[in-house]
N, C-alpha and C positions, 0 to 999 in steps of 0.2 A: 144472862143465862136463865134459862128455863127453869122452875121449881121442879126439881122432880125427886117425891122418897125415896131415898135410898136407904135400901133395909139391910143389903150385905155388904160385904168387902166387895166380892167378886164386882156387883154393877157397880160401887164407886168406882172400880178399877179400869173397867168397862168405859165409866164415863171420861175420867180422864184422861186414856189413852186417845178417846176421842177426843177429845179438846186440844191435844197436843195435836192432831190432824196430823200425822206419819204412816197414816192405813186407812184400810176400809173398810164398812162395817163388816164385810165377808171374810177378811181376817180377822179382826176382831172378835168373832163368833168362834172363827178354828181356835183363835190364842188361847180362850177363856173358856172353850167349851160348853158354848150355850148355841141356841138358834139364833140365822140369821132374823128373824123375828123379834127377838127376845132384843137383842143388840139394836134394832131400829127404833122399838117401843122407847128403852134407855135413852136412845142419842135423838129421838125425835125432839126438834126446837132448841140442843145444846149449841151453843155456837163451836166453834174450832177455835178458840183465840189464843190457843197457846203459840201458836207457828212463829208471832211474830218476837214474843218472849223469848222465845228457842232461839229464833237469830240472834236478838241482839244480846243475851247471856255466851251465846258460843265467840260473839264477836270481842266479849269484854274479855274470857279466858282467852283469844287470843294474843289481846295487845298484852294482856299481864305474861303472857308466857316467856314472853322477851326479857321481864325485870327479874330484879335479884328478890331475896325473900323480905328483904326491908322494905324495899316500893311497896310491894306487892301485900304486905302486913299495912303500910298506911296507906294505899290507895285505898282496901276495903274499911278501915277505919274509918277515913274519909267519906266514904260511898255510905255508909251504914248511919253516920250521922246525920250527915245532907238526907238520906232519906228519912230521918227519924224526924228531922225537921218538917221538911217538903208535906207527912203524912200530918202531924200535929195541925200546921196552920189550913192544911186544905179541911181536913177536919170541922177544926176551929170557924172558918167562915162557911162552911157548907152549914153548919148549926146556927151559928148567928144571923145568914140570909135568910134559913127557915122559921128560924125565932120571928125573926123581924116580919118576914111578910105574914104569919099566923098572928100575931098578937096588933101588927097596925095596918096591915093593907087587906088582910080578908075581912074583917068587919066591916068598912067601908067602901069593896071592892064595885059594889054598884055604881057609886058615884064619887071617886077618889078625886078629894082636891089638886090643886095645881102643885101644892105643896108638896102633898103626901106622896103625886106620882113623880115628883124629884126624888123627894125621899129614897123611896123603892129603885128607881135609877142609880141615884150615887152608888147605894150600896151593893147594890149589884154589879154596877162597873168596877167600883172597889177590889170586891169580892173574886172577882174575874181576872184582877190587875193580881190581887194576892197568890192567887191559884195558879193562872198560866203566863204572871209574868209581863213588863207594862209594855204595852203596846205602843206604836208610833201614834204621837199625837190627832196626825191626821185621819186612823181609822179606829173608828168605833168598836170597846171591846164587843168580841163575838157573840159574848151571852147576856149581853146588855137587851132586854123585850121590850117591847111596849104590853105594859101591865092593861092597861085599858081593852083592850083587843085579847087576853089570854081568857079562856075558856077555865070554869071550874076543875075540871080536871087536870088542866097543865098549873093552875096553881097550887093542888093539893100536891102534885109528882112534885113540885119543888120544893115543897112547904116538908113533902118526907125526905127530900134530898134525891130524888131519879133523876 
């Protein structure tokens, strides 16, 4: 999402009903009571990425609707944890790949040994295997780069975690 200051209530309101994508800016302006101008400057470069959130939360209130309140007390018990986990370790290796490639592969990024751009491999296949999960042997995790070939700037975006 785009950086954009937000100084009132009103435009954070603004923005996220835009993100939720359920209008157009020309409602959005009647809802709020500001210009359609005002509303476009706001949502200019916001993405809409709630729509797809919204589906699949309205999909989960629906299978829970079906259980009794004991399911439905340890389904989200369950949910809440597995997420608590899911965030920690995604976390966890997103800081340790950035650690890793700041402290041994940009120093030597001009001319990384055979070693060190193993190195930088494993851990990032690793990393990729922790995060989304192991892959079939036969295909190469997705975010696995050739570091030799990255441009300074896509190694700083990784090194802050983008």
């Amino acid at each position: 999402m785009a950086a954009i200051p937000i100084k009132t209530e009103k435009a954070l309101a603004i923005i996220t009903d835009w993100r939720i994508g359920n209008t157009t800016q020309r409602k959005l302006a009647e809802k709020h009571s500001v210009s359609l101008g005002t509303v476009s400057k706001l949502c200019k470069g916001v993405e809409q990425d709630g729509p797809a959130i919204v589906n699949i939360g309205t999909q989960y209130r629906q299978e829970l609707a079906g259980q009794d309140v004991t399911m439905v007390n340890a389904i989200e018990r369950e949910v809440d944890e597995r997420t608590k986990h899911i965030q920690f370790f995604t976390n966890a290796t997103v800081s340790n790949i950035s650690k890793m490639l700041k402290n041994h592969i940009e120093p030597v990024k001009a001319n990384p040994s055979i070693a060190e751009h193993k190195m930088a491999q494993d851990a990032i296949a690793k990393g990729s295997e922790t995060v989304l999960g192991k892959l079939p042997d036969s295909t190469p995790p997705a975010t696995t780069v050739n570091i030799l070939t990255m441009s300074n700037s896509d190694l700083e975006r990784i090194a802050r975690g983008r």
